[in-house]
matplotlib code that plots the C-alpha trace (Angstrom):
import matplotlib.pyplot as plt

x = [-65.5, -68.9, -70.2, -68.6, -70.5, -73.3, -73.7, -72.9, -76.0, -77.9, -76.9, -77.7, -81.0, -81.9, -80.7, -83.3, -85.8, -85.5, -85.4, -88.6, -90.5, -88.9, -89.8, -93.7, -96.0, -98.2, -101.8, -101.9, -105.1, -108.1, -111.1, -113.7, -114.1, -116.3, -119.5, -120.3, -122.7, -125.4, -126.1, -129.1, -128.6, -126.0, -128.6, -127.4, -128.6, -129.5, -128.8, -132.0, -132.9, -132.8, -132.2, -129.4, -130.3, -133.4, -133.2, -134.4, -135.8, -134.4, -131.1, -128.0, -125.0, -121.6, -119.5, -116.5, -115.3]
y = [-74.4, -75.2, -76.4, -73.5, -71.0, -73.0, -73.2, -69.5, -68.2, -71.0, -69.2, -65.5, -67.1, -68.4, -64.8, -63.2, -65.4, -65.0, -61.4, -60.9, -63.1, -60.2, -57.3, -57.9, -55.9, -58.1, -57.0, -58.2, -57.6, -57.5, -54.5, -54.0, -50.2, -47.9, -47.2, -43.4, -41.8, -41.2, -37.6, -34.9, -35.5, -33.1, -31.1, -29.5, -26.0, -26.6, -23.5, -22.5, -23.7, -20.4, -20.0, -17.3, -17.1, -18.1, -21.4, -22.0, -25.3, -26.2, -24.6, -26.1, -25.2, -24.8, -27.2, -25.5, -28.5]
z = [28.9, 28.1, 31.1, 32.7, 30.3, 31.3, 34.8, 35.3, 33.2, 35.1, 38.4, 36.5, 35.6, 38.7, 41.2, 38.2, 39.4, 43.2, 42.7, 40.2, 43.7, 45.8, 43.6, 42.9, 44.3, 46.5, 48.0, 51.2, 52.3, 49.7, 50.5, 49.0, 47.6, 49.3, 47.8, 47.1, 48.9, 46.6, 46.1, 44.3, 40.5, 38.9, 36.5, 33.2, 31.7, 28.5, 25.9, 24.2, 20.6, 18.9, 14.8, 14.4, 10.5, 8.8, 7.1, 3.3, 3.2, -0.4, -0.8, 0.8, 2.4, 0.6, 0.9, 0.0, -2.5]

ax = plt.figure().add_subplot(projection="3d")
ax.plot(x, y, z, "-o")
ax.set_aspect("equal")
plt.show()
């Protein structure tokens, strides 16, 4: 009873195994990527440093705690 129990997850293990070789994705050709053609620098707009409110320079902010 054993040896029956046995062999038959051996065969269960061994059909997983054949069909995980099956299954896998293989690459069969290997490319290099393409390099991008190299373009005019993407430029950002930078917002203007401007002061909303005037600033004391010895109090500080609240910090609500």
């Amino acid at each position: 009873m054993i040896y029956k129990i046995t062999l038959i997850l051996l065969i269960l293990v061994a059909i997983n195994f054949v069909l995980l070789v099956f299954s896998t994705n293989k690459i069969k050709s290997f490319s290099k990527p393409k390099k991008a053609k190299a373009s005019r620098p993407i430029v950002l707009k930078k917002a203007p440093k401007t002061l909303t409110t005037r600033q004391v320079p010895g109090r500080l902010s609240p910090t609500g705690s």
